[in-house]
C-alpha positions in Angstrom: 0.0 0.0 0.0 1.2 3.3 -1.3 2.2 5.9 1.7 0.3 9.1 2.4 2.7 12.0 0.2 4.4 14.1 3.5 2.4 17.4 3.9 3.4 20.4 1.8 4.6 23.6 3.6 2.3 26.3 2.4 2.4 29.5 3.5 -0.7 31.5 4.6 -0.5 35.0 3.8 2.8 37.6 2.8 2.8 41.2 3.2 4.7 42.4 0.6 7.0 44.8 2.5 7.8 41.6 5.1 7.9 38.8 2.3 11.7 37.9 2.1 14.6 37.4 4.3 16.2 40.4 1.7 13.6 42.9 3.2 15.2 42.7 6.9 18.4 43.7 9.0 18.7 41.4 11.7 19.5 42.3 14.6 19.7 40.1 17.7 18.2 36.7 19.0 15.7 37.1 21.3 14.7 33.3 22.1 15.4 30.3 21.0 13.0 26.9 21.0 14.5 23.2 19.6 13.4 23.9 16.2 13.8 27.4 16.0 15.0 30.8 17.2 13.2 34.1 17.2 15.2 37.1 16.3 14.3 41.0 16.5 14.7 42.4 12.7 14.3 45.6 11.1 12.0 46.0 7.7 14.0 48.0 5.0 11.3 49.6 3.5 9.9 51.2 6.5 12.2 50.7 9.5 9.3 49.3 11.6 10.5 46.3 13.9 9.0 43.2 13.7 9.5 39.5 14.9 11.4 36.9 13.2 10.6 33.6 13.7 12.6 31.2 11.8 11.6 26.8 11.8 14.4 24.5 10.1 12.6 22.1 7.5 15.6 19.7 7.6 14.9 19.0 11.3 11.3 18.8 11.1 12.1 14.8 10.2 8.3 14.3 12.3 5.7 14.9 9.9 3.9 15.4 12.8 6.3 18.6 13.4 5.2 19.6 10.6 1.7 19.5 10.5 2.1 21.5 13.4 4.2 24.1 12.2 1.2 25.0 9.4 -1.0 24.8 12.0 0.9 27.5 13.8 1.0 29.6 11.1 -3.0 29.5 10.4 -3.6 29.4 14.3 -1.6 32.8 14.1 -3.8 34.2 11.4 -6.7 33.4 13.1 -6.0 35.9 16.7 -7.0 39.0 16.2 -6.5 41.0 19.6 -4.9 43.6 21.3 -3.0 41.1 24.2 -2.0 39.0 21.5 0.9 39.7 19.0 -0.2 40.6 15.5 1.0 38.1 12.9 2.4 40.0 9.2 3.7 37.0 7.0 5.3 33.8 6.3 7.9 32.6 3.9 10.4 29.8 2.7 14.0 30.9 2.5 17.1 28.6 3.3 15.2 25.7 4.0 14.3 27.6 6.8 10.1 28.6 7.4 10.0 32.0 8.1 7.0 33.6 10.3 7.0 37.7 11.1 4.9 39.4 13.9 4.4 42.2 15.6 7.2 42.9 18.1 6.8 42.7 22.2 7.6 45.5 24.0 9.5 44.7 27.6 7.3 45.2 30.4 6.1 43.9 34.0 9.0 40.8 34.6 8.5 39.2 37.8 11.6 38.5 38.1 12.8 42.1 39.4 10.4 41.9 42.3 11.8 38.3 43.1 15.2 39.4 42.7 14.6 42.5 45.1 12.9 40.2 47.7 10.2 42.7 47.2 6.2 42.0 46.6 3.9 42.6 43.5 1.4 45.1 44.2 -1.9 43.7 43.8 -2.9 46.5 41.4 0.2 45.7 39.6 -0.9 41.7 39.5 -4.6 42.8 38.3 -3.2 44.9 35.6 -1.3 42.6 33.7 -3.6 39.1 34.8 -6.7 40.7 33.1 -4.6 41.0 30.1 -4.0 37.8 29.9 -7.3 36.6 30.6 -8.9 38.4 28.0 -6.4 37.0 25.8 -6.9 33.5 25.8 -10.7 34.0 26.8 -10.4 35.3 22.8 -8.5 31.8 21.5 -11.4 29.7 23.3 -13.5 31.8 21.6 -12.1 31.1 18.3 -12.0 27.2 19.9 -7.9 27.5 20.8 -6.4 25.6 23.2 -3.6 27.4 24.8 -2.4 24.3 26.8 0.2 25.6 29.5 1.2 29.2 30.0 4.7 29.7 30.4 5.0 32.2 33.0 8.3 33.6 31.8 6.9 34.8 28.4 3.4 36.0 30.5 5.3 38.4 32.6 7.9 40.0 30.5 5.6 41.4 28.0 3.7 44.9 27.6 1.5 42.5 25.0 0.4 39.8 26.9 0.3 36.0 25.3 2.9 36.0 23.0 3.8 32.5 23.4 1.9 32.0 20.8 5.1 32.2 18.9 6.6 28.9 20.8 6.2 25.2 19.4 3.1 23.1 20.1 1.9 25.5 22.8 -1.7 26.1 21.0 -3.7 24.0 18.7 -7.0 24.0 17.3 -10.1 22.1 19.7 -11.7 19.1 18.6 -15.1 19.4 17.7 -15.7 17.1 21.1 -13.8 19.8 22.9 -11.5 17.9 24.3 -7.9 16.2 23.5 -5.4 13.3 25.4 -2.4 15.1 23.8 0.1 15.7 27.0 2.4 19.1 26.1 3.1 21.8 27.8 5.2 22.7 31.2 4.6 20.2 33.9 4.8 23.8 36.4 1.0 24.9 35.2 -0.2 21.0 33.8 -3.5 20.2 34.8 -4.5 17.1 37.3 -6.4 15.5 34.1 -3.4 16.2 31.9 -1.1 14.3 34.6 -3.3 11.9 34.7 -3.2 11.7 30.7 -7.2 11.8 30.7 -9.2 13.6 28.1 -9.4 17.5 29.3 -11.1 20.7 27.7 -10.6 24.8 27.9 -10.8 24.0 31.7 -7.5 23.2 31.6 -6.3 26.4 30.7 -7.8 27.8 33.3 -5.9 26.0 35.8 -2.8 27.0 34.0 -4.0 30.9 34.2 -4.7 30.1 38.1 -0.7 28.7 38.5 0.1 32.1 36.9 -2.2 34.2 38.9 -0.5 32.6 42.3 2.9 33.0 40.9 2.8 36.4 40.5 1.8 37.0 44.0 3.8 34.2 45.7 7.2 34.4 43.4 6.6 30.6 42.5 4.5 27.8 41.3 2.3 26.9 43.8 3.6 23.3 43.1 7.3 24.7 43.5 9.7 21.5 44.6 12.8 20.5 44.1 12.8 20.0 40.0 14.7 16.5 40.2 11.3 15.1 42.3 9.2 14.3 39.3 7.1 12.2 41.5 6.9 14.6 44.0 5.9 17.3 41.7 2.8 15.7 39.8 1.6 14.2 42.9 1.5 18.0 44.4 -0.4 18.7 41.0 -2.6 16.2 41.0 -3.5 16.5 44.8 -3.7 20.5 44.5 -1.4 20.6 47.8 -0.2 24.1 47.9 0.4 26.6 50.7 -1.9 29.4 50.8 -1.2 33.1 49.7 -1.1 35.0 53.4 -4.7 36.7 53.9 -2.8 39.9 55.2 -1.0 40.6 51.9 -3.6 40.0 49.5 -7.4 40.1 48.9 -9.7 37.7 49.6 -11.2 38.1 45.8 -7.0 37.2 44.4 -6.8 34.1 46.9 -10.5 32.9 45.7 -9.8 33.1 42.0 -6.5 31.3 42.8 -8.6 28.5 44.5 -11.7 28.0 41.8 -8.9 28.2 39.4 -6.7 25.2 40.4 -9.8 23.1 41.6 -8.0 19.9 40.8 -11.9 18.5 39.9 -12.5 19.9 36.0 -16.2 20.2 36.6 -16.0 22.3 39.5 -13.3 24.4 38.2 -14.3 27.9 37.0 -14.5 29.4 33.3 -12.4 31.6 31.6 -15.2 34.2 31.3 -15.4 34.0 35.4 -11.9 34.4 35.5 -11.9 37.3 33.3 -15.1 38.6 35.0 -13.4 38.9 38.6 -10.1 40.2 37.0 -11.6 43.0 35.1 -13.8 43.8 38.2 -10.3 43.7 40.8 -8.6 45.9 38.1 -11.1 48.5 38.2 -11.1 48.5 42.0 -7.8 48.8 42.5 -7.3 51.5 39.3 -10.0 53.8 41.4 -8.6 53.5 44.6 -5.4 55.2 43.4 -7.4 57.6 40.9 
């Protein structure tokens, strides 16, 4: 029996101005991922800044890989909103795919307060989480997975949720909702995803609740030594954490913290909730300082 001809590369859409590698200066690397690197280039024709996300072919061996590198591409064409990095064009150059986007500026990075020993405001922490909850409430509107946010992209960006530019981070639903495929970072992984059980946009709200304690605590809320595996999923799967202190932070942060990471999916909140409660803290907090 004849096999199945590997997938074809084809590229989505090219803005003419971003449409080949001849059209940019590059100028630095700005992350780097096992099949590909991100760099910050300059257009020619305009001088605007963009990013430059570059996939090797010759190492996408896994058709599998490649399937979901076009699926990245269209996934990209298919977010449209403010929190989310604007996507140009894409092109083949060097054996090399080539993907541009809108550039991130650098923002709130957790890492200074941690570094400081000093706390995130919780106006500061409301700020950026409704960002990122209006985000990926817009990819499970347009039925997007987001599968595991990686805190360390979250929280150094003035555009929230640009990780849409890493590998197998985001992927189209199922019509059933719902997926066994385990990716992501073990850090915000769900109990059913531990567990290797079918899961659904719930999920991703137990990821946004491991990023909403994180950037009040300075850690996962499953933090442990990284060379316990078994130690760390069992943590996951129980939902053992310590609690945020009650004399630092609100009542409302500490609640959406707990409906978030609910380690039952059916009692576990919904994005819209999530976004709901974080719109409503960011307003209190942005009019007790007005």
């Amino acid at each position: 029996m004849a096999q199945a001809a590997p997938p074809e590369l084809r590229l989505t859409s090219t803005h003419p101005k971003y449409s080949s590698l001849d059209k940019f200066e590059i100028a630095h690397e700005i992350g780097k991922g096992c099949f590909s690197a991100v760099y910050r280039a300059r257009c020619k024709e305009d001088g605007s800044h963009v990013a430059l996300k570059t996939i090797k072919i010759k190492e996408l061996a896994d058709e599998k890989a490649k399937v979901d590198c076009m699926k990245e591409m269209a996934l990209l064409e298919k977010l449209d909103h403010p929190n989310i990095i604007k996507y140009y064009a894409s092109f083949i150059a060097n054996d090399e795919v080539h993907i541009t986007s809108d550039i991130w500026g650098w923002g709130f990075d957790v890492q200074r307060f941690r570094d400081h020993e000093k706390l995130v405001p919780e106006q500061t922490i409301w700020k950026y989480f409704v960002q990122v909850c209006s985000a990926v409430e817009h990819m499970h509107q347009k039925r997007i997975m987001h599968r595991g946010a990686v805190s360390i992209f979250f929280l150094t960006l003035d555009m929230i949720s640009s990780v849409v530019l890493t590998e197998e981070m985001c992927f189209i639903a199922h019509v059933s909702c719902k997926t066994c495929v385990p990716v992501g970072t073990p850090y915000y992984m769900s109990p059913e995803r531990i567990r290797e059980e079918e899961y659904d946009f719930r999920s991703d709200v137990w990821s946004l609740g491991c990023l909403l304690y994180e950037m009040a605590a300075h850690q996962s809320p499953f933090h442990c030594d990284k060379r316990n595996l078994f130690s760390l999923l069992k943590k996951i799967v129980d939902s053992d954490y310590p609690p945020i202190p009650s004399n630092i932070y609100s009542d409302e942060l500490r609640a959406l913290v707990a409906v978030c990471i609910d380690p039952i999916p059916e009692k576990r909140r919904d994005i819209s909730y999530a976004s709901r409660v974080a719109n409503q803290m960011h307003l209190r907090f942005s009019k007790a300082t007005s």
